[in-house]
KOLLUM-544985 format. One record per residue (C-alpha): residue number from 0; x, y, z negated. Coordinates in pm, whole numbers, plus 32768, in hexadecimal, padded with zeros to 4 digits. Each point is the difference from the previous one (the first is absolute). Example, Ala and Ser with C-alpha at 12.3 -4.5 7.8 and 13.67 -1.06 7.14 Angstrom:
REM residues 2
{doza: 0 X: 84CE Y: 7E3E Z: 7CF4} $
{doza: 1 X: 8089 Y: 8158 Z: 8042} $
***
This chain:
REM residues 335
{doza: 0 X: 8E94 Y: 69E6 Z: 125D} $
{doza: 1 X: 7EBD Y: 80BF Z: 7FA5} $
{doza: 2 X: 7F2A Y: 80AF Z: 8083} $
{doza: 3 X: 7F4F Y: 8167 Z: 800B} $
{doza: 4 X: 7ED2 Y: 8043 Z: 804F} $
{doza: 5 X: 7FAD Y: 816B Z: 80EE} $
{doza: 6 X: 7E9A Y: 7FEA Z: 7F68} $
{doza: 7 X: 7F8A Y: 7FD5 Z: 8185} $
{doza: 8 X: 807A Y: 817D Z: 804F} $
{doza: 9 X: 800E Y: 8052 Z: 8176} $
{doza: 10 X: 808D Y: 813A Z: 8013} $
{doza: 11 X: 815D Y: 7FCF Z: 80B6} $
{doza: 12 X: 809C Y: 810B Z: 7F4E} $
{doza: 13 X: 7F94 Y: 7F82 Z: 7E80} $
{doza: 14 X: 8071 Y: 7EA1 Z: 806B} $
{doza: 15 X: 8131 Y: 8041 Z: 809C} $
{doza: 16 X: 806E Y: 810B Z: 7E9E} $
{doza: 17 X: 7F92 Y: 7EDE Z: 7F67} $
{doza: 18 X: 80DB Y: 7F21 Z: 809C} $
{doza: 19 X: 811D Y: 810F Z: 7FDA} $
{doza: 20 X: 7F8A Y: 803F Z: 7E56} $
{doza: 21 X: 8071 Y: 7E74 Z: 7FDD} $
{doza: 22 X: 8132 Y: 801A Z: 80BE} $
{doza: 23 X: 8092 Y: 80F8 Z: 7F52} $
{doza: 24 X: 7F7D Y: 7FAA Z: 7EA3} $
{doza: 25 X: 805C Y: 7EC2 Z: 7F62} $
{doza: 26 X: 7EC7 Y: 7F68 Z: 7F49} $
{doza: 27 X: 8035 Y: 7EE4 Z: 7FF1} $
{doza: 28 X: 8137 Y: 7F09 Z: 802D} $
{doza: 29 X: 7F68 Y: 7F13 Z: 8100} $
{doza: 30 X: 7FBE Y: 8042 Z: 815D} $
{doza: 31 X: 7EDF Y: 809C Z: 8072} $
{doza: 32 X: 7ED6 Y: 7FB0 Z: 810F} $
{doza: 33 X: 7F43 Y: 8102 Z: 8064} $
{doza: 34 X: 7EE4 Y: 8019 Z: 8118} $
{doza: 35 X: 7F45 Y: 8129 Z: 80A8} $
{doza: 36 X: 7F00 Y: 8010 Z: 8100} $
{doza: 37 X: 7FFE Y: 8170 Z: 80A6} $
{doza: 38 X: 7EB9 Y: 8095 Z: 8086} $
{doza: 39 X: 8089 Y: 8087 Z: 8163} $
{doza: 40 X: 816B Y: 807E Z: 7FE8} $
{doza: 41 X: 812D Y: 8030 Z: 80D8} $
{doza: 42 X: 8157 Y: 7F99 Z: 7F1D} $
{doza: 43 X: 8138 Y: 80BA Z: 8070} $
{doza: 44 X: 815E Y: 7F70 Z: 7FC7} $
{doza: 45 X: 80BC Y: 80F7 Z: 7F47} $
{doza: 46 X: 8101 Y: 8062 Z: 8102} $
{doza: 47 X: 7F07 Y: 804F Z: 812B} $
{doza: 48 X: 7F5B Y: 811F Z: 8085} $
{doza: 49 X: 7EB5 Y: 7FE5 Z: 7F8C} $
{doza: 50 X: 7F53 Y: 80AA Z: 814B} $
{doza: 51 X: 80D2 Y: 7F48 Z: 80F5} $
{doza: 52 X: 7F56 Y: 7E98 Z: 7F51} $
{doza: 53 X: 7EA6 Y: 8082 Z: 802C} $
{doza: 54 X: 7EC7 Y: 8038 Z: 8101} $
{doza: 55 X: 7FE2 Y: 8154 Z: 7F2A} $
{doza: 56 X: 7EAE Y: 8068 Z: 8092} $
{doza: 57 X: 7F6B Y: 7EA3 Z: 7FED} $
{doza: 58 X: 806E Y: 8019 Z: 7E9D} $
{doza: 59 X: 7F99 Y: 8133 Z: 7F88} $
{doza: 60 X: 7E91 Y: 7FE0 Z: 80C6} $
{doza: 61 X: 7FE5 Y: 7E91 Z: 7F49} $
{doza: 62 X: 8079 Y: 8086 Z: 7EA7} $
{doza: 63 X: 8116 Y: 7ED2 Z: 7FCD} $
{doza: 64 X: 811A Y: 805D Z: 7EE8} $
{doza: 65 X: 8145 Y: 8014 Z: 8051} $
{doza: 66 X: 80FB Y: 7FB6 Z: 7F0E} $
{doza: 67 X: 8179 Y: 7FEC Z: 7FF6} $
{doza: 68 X: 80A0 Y: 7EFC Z: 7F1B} $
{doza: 69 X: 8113 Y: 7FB1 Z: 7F57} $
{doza: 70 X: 80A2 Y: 7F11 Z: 80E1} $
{doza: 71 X: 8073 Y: 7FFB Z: 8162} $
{doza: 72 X: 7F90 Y: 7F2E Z: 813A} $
{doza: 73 X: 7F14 Y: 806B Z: 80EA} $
{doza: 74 X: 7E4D Y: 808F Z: 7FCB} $
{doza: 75 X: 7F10 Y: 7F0D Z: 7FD6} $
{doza: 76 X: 7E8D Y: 8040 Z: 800D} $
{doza: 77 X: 7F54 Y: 7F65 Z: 7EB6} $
{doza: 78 X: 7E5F Y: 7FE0 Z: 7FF0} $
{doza: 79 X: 7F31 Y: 7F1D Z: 7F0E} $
{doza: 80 X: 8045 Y: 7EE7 Z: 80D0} $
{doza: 81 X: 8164 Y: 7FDD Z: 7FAA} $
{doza: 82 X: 80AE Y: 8028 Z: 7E7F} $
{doza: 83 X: 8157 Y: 802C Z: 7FCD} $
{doza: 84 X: 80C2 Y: 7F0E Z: 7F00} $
{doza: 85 X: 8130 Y: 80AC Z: 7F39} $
{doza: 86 X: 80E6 Y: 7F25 Z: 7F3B} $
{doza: 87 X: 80DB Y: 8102 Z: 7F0B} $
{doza: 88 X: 8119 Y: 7F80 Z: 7F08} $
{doza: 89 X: 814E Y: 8073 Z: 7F9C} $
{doza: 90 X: 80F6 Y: 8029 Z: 813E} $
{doza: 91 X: 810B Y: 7EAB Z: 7FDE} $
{doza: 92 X: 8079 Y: 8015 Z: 8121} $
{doza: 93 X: 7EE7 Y: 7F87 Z: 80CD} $
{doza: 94 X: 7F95 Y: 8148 Z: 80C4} $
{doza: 95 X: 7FE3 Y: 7FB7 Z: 8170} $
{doza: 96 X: 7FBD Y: 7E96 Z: 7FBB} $
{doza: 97 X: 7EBF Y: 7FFE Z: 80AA} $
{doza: 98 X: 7FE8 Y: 7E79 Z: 8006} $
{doza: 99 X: 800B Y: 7FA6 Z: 7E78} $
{doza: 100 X: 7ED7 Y: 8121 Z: 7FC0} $
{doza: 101 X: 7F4A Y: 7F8E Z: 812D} $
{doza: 102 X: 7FF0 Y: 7E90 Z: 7FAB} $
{doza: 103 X: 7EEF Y: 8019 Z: 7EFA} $
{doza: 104 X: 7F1A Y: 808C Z: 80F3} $
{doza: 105 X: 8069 Y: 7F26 Z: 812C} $
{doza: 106 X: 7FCD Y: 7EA8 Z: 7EFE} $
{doza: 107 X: 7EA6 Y: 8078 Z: 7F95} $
{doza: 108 X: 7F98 Y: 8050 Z: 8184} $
{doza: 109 X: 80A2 Y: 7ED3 Z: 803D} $
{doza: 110 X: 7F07 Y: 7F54 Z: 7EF2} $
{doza: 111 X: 7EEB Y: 80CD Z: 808D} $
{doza: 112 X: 8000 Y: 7F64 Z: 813A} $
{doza: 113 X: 80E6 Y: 80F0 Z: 80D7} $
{doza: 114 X: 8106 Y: 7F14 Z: 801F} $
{doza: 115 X: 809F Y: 80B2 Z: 8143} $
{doza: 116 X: 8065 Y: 8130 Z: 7F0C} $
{doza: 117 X: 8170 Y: 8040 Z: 7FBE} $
{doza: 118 X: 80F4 Y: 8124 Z: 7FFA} $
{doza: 119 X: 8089 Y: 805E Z: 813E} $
{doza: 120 X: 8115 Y: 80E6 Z: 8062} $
{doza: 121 X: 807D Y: 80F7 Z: 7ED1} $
{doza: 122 X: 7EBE Y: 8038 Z: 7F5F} $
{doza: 123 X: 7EF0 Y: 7FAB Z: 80AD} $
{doza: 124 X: 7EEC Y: 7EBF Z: 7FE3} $
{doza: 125 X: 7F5C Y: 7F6F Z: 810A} $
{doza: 126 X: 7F11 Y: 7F0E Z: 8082} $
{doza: 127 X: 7FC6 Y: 7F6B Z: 814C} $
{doza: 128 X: 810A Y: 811A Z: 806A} $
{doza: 129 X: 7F27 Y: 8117 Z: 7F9D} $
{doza: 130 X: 8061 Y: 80F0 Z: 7EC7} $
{doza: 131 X: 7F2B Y: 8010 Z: 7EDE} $
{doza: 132 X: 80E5 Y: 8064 Z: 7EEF} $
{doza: 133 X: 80E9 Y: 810D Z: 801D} $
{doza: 134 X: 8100 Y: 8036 Z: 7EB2} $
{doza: 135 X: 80E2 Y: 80FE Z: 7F86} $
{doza: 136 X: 80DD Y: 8020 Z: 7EE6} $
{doza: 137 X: 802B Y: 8139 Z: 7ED4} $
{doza: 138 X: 80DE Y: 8028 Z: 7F09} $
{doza: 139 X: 804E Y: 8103 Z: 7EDE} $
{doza: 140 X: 80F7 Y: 8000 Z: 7ED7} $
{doza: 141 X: 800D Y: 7E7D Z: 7FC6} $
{doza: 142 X: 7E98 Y: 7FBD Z: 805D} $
{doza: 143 X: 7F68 Y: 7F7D Z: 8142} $
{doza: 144 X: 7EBF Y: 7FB9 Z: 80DB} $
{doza: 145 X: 7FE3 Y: 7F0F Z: 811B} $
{doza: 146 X: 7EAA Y: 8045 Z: 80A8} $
{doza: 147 X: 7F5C Y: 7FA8 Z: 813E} $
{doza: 148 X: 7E7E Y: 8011 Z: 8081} $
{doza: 149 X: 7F43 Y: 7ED5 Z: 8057} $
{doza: 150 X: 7EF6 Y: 8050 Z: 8130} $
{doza: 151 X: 7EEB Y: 7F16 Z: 7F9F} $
{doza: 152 X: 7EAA Y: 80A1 Z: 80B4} $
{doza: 153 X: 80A2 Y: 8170 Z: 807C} $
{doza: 154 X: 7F76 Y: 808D Z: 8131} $
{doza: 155 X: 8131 Y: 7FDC Z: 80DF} $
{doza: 156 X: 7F5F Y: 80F4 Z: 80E8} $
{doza: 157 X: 8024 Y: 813B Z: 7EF1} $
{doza: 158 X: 817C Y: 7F6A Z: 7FCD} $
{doza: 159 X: 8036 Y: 805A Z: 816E} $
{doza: 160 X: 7F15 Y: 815A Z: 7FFC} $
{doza: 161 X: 8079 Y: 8090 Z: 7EBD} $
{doza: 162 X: 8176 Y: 7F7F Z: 8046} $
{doza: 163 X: 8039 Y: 8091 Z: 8172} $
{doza: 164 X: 8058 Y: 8144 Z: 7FFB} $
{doza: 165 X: 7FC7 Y: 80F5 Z: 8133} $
{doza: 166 X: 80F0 Y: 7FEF Z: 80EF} $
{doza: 167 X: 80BE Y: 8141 Z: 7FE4} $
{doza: 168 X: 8152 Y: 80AE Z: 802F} $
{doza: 169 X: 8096 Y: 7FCC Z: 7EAD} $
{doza: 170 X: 814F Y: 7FBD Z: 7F66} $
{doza: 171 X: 802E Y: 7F81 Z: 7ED2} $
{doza: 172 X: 812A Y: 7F7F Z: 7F09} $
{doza: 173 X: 7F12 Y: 7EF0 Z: 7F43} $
{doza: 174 X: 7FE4 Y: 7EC7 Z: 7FF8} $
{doza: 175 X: 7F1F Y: 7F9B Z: 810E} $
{doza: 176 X: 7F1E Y: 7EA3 Z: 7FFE} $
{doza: 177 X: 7FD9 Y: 7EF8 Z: 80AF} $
{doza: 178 X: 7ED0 Y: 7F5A Z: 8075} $
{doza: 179 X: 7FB7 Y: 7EA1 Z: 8005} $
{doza: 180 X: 7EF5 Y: 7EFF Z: 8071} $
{doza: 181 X: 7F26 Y: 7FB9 Z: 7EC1} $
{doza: 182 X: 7EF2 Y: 7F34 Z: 7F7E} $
{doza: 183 X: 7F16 Y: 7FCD Z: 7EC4} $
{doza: 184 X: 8075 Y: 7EE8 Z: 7F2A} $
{doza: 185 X: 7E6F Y: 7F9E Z: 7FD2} $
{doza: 186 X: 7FAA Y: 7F2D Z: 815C} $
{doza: 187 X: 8166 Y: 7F36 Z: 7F5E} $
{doza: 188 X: 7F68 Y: 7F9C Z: 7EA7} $
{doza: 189 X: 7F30 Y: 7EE3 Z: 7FBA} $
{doza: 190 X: 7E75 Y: 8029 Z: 8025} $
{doza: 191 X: 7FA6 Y: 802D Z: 7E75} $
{doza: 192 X: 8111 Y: 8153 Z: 803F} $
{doza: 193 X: 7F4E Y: 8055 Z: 8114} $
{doza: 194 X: 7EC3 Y: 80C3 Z: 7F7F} $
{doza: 195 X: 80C6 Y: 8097 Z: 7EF4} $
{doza: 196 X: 7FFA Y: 819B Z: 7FD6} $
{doza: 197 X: 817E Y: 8077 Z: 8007} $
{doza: 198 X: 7FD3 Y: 804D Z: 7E71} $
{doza: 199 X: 7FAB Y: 7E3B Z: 7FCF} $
{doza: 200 X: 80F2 Y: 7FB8 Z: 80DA} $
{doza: 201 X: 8111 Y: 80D3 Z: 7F74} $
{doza: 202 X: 7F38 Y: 7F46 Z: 7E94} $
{doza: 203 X: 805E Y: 7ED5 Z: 8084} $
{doza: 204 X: 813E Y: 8039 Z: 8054} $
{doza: 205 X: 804A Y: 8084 Z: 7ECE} $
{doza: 206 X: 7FC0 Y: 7E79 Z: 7F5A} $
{doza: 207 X: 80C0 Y: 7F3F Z: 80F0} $
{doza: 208 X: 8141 Y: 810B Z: 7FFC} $
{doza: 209 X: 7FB4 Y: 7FA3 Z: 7E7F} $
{doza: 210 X: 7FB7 Y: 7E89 Z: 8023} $
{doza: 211 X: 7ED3 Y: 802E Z: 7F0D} $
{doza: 212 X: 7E72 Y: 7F7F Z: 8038} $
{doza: 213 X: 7F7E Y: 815D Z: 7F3E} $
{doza: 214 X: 803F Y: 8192 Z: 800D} $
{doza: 215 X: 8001 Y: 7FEC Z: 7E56} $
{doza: 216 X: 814C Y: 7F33 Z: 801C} $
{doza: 217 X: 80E7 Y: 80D6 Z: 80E7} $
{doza: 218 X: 80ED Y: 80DC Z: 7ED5} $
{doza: 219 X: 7F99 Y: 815D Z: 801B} $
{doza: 220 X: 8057 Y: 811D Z: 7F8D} $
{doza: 221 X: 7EE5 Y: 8116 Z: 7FD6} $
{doza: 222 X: 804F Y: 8171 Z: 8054} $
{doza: 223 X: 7FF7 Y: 8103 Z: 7F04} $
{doza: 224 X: 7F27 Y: 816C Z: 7FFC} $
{doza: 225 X: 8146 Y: 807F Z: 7FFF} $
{doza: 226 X: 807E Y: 7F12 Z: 8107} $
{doza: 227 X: 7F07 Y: 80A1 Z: 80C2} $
{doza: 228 X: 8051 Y: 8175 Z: 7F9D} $
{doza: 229 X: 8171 Y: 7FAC Z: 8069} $
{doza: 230 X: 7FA7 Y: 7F94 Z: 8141} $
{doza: 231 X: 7F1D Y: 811D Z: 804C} $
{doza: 232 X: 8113 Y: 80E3 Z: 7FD9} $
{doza: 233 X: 80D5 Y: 7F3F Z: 80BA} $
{doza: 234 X: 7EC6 Y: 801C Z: 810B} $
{doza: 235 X: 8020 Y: 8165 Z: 7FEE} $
{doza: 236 X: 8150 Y: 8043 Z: 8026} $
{doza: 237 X: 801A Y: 7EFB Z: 8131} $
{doza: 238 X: 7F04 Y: 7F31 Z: 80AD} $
{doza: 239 X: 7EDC Y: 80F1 Z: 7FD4} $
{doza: 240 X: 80D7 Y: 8123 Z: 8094} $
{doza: 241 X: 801C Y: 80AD Z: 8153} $
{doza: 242 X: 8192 Y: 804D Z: 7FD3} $
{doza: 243 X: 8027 Y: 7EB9 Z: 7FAC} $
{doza: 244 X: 7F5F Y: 7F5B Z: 8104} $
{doza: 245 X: 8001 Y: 80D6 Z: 8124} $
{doza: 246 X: 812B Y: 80EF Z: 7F8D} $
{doza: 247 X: 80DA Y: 7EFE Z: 7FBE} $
{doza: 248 X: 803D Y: 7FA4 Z: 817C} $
{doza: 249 X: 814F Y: 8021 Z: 809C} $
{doza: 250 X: 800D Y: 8128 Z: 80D2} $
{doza: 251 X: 7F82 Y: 8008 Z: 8167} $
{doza: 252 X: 7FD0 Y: 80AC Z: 8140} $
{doza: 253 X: 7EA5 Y: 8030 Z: 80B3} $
{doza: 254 X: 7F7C Y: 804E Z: 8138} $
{doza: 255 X: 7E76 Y: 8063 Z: 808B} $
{doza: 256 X: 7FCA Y: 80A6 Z: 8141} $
{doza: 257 X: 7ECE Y: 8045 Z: 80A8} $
{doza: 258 X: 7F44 Y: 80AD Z: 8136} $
{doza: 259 X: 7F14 Y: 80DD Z: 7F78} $
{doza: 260 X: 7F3D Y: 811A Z: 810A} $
{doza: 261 X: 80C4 Y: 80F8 Z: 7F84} $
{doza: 262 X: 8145 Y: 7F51 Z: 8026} $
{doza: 263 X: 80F0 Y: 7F04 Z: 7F7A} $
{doza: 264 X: 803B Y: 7FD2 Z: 7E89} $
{doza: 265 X: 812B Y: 7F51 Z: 7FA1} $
{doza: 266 X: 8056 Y: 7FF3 Z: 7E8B} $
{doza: 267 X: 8115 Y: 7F5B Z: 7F77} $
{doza: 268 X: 805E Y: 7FC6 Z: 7E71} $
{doza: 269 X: 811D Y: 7FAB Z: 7F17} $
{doza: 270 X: 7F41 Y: 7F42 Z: 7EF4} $
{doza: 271 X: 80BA Y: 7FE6 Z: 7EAC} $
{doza: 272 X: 7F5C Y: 7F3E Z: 7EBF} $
{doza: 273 X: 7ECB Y: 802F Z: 80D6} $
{doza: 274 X: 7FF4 Y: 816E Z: 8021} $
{doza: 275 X: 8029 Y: 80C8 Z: 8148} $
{doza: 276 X: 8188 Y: 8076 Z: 7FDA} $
{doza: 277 X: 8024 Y: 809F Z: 8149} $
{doza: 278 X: 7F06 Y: 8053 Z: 811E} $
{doza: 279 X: 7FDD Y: 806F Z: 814E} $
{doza: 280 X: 7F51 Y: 802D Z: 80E6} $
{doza: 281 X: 8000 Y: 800F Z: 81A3} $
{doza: 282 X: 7F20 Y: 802C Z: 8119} $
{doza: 283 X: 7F88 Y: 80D5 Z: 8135} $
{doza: 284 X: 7EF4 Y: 8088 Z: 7F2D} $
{doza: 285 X: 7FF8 Y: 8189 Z: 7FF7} $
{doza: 286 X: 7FB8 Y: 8086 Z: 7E8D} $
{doza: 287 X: 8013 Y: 8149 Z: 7F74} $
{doza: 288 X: 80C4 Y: 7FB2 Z: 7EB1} $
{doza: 289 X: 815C Y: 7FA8 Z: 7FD4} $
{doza: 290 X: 7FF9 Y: 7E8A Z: 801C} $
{doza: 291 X: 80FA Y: 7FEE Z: 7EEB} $
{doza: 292 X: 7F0B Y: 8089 Z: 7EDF} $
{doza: 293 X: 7F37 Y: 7EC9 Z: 803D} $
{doza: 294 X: 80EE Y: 7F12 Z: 7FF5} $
{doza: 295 X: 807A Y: 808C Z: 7EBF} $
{doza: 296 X: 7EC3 Y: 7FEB Z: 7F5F} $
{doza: 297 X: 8003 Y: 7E8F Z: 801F} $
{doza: 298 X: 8143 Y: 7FC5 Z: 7F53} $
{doza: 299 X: 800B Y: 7F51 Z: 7EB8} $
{doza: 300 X: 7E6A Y: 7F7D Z: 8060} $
{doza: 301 X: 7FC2 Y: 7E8E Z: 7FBE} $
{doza: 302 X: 7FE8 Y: 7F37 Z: 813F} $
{doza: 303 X: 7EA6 Y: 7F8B Z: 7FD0} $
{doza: 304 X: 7EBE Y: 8053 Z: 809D} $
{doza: 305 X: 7F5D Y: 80DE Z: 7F0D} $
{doza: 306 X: 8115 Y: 80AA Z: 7F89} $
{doza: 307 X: 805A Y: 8068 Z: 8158} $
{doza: 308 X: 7E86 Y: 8061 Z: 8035} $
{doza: 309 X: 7FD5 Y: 80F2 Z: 7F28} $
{doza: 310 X: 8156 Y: 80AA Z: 8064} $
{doza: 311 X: 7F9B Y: 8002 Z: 814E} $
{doza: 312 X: 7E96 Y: 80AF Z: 7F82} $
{doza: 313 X: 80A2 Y: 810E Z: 7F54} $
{doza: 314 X: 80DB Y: 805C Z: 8125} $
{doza: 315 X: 7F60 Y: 80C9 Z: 8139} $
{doza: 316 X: 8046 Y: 7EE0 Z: 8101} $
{doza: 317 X: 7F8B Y: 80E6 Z: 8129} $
{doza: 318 X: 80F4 Y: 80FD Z: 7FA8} $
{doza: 319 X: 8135 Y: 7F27 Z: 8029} $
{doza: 320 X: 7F98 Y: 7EC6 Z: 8116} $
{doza: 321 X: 7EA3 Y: 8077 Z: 8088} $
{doza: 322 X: 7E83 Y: 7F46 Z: 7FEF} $
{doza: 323 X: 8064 Y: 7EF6 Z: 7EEF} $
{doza: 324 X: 7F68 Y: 7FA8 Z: 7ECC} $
{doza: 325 X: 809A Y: 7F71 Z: 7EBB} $
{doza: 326 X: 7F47 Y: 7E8A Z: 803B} $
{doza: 327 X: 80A6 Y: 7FF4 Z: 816B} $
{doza: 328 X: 8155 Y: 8056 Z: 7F90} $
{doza: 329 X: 7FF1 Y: 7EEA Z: 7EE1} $
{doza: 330 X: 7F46 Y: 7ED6 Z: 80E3} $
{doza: 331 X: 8160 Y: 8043 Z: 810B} $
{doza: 332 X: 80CA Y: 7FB7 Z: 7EC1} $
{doza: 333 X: 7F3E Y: 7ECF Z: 7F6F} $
{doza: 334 X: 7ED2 Y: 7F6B Z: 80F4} $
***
């Protein structure tokens, strides 16, 4: 095995292209480690609706990422005080064995101090019944990645915030997660761990997944300028992208109603690759336009905040509902 260094990057959507740039080209004919450490970022499984995983508003006021990767399972929330460790190799037969990829990280826990830690369930590790590792699985023309996150000092109250969306009338064809109890692996480790920042931990596990004294003697293989290049593009075209990661949602239904003084507003939307496919609109409002040249003008408008916005401020509200403004219309859709 040997391992790559991310040259401490914490941009979720460089790591995870990076991630997806070794996957799916062969540099070397060992397996590969790879860890990242994400500044504040929700990850989306692949299949799921991206806006049905998250507390949109909360996100968008704190400014946390949201990224869609490669491979399925449910949205975790990454911050610095948690890193993600991605084993990648060729694919012999091993994909969905979460227990042979997990056991290099459960033995140096294990050495660590955190003897309590093993895999639970399908993919999952745990300690004192608490989840601090979730793991998922990708693979692509003969090449694989078996990744999970290890929460080490995250603030489990932003995992809750940033991870619980509005309750709303929505259906939805992705895959939806599930929540479970979880815990920092930190109060589990011996003392000397203890005072560690998430990058020397995630140092020091690096040497005992390794079973060497000194950073010099774990085998390494040093990215390129045109690594780099290669996985900007790949940045570009995917990670960094609003299609990608918003658009690429299974389609949904959507619901917002709400009493304003001039009567109810009830909108509903068809939502497809994150766009507004179909709208209407209902209520006991009394407006002087035809109700159905607004709700055409919202067709084919990303189903986001701003992009709704400044539809809604180039359309004369008054004219088709009555005393509304654009920032009203937009906090019943997403506060």
């Amino acid at each position: 095995m040997i391992f790559v260094d991310n040259q401490n990057n914490y941009d979720a959507s460089v790591n995870i292209a990076l991630e997806t740039y070794l996957v799916e080209n062969k540099l070397v004919d060992e397996p590969i480690l790879l860890f990242y450490i994400n500044d504040p970022s929700i990850i989306i499984g692949r299949n799921q609706n991206t806006l049905e995983e998250i507390n949109q508003a909360y996100v968008e006021k704190k400014g946390i990422r949201v990224v869609r990767r490669m491979s399925g399972g449910g949205a975790v929330y990454h911050d610095r005080g948690n890193f993600s460790f991605c084993f990648i190799k060729d694919d012999d037969g091993s994909f969905r064995d979460f227990a042979s990829f997990t056991k290099p990280v459960i033995e140096a826990l294990h050495h660590m101090g955190a003897i309590g830690a093993e895999l639970q369930g399908r993919n999952d590790l745990l300690i004192d019944g608490k989840k601090f590792s979730g793991n998922a699985m990708y693979a692509k023309d003969g090449r694989m990645t078996a990744h999970g996150t290890i929460l080490f000092d995250a603030d489990l109250e932003e995992v809750t915030h940033a991870l619980k969306p509005r309750q709303e009338k929505m259906t939805s064809k992705g895959i939806k997660s599930i929540r479970s109890r979880v815990t920092n692996i930190k109060p589990f480790v011996d003392a000397e761990y203890q005072s560690l920042t998430t990058e020397e931990f995630r140092d020091k596990l690096l040497l005992a997944i390794f079973k060497v004294d000194r950073r010099q003697d774990v085998p390494e293989y040093h990215l390129t300028e045109e690594d780099w290049a290669k996985v900007e593009e790949i940045r570009q075209e995917r990670f960094g992208n609003w299609d990608w990661n918003y658009g690429q949602s299974p389609d949904f239904d959507v619901a917002h109603a709400r009493k304003f003084p001039f009567g109810l507003v009830d909108l509903r939307f068809n939502i497809s690759e994150g766009r507004i496919k179909e709208a209407k609109i209902y209520g006991d409002f009394f407006g002087l336009g035809d109700i159905h040249e607004l709700e055409a003008q919202l067709v084919g408008v990303r189903y986001e905040r701003q992009a709704l916005k400044e539809t809604f401020e180039q359309i004369n509200l008054q004219h088709y509902l009555g005393q509304v403004t654009a920032e009203e219309l937009v906090s019943l859709i997403f506060d």
